[in-house]
PLY file of the C-alpha trace (Angstrom):
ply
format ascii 1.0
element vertex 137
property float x
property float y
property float z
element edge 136
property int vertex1
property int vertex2
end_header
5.23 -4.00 -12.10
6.79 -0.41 -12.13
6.95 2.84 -9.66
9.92 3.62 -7.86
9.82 1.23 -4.99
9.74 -1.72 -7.76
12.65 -0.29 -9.38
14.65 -0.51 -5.67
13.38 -3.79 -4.46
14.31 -5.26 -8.49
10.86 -6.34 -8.97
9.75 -5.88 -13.18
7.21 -7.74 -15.19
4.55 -9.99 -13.27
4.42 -10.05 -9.67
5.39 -14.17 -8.60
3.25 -15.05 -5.73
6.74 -15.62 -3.40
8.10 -12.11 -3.78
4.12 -10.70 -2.70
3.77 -13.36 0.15
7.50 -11.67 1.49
6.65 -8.17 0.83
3.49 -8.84 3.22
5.42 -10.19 5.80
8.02 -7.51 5.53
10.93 -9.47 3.51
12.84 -8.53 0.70
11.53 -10.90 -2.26
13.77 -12.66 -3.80
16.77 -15.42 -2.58
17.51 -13.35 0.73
14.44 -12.74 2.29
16.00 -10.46 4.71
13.69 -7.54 6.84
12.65 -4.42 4.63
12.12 -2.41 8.09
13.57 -3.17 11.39
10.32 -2.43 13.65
8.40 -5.87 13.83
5.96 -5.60 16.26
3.34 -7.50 15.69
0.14 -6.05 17.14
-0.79 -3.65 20.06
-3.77 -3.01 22.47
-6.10 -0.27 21.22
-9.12 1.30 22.83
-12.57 0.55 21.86
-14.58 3.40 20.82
-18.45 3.03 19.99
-19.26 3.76 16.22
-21.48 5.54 16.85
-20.89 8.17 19.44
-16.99 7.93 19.44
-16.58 7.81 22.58
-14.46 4.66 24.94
-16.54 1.92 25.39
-16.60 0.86 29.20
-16.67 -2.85 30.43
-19.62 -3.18 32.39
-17.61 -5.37 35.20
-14.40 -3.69 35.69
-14.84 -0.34 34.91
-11.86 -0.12 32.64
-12.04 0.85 29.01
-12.14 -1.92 26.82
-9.29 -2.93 24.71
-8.91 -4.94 21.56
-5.41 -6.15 20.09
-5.46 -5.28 16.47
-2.44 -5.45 13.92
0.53 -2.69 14.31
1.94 -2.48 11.21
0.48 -2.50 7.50
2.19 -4.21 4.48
0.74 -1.78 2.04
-1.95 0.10 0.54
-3.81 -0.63 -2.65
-5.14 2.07 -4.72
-6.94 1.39 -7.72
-7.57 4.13 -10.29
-10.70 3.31 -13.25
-11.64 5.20 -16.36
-15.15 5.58 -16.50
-16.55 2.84 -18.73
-17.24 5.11 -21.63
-13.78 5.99 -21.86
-12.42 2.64 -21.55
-14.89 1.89 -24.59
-14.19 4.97 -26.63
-10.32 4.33 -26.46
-11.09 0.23 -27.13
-12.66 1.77 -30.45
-10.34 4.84 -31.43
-7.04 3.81 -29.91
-6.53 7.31 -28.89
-3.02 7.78 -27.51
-3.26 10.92 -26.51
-6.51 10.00 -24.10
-4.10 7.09 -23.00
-1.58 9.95 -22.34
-3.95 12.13 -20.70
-4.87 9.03 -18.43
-1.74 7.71 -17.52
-0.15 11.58 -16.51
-3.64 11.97 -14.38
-2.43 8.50 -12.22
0.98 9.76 -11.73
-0.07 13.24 -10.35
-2.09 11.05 -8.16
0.71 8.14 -7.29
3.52 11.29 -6.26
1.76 12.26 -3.90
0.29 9.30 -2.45
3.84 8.15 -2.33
5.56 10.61 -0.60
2.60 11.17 2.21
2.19 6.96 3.14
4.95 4.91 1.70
8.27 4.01 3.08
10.57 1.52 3.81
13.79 1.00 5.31
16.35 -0.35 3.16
19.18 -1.75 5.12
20.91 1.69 6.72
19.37 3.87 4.36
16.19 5.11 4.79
14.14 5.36 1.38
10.77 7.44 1.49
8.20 8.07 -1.00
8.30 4.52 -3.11
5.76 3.12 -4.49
4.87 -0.37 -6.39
3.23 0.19 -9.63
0.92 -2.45 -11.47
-0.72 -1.31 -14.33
-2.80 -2.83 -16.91
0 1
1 2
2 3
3 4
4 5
5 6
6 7
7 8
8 9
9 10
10 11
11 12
12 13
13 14
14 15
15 16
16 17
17 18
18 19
19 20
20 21
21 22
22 23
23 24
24 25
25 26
26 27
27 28
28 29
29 30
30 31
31 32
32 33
33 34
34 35
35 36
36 37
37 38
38 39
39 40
40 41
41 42
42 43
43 44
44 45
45 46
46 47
47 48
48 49
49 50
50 51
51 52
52 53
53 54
54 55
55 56
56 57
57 58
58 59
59 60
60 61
61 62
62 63
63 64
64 65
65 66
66 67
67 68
68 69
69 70
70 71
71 72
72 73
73 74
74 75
75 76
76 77
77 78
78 79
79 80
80 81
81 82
82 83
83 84
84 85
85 86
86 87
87 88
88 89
89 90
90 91
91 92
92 93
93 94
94 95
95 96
96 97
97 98
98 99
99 100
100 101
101 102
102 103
103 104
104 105
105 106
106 107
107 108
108 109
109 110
110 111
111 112
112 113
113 114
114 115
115 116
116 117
117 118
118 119
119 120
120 121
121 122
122 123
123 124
124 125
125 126
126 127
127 128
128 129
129 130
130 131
131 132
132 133
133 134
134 135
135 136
């Protein structure tokens, strides 16, 4: 486990089932499972749109425009970044660490970015943007 929101929460090595099942329902892992964020809603109403066209979909016996509850909040994003399978087999061969190097700067120009644009978290008063968890291998 690594990336800067790993480092905060004082999550390192293998992720323990506990500390993911309390990320995902917005705890802080570990003994004091208290609220990472304060907003808890749980889920909201949302308009139906057809797939297709995009536009509301109506409900033939009221009139309204149909609504579906669907989840308000997210407990994270997973983003998974592959070497093409020649390259995984070329560096299983050579041991190339400068490939490796190449590799591993390519995901972090990716992971700053995607950090700072989608992940945050509230962290008791202060307010800590741009963290993300890490897992390589």
């Amino acid at each position: 486990m690594g990336g800067k929101g790993a480092k905060i929460l004082g999550l390192t090595g293998d992720v323990e089932r506990k500390d993911f099942v309390a990320l995902a329902n917005n705890r802080w892992p570990g003994a004091n499972g208290q609220r990472l964020t304060a907003r808890m809603n749980k889920t909201r109403l949302e308009e139906v749109t057809d797939k297709k066209t995009g536009l509301p979909v109506i409900d033939p016996e009221t009139g309204d425009v149909r609504k579906r509850e669907v989840s308000n909040r997210r407990a994270g994003y997973d983003f998974t970044f592959s070497t093409p399978k020649s390259v995984s087999l070329y560096l299983a061969i050579n041991e190339d660490k400068i490939v490796e190097q190449l590799i591993a700067g390519a995901i972090d120009e990716q992971c700053d970015p995607i950090g700072d644009r989608n992940s945050s978290c509230a962290l008791g008063m202060k307010r800590v943007c741009g963290q993300l968890l890490a897992e390589s291998g």
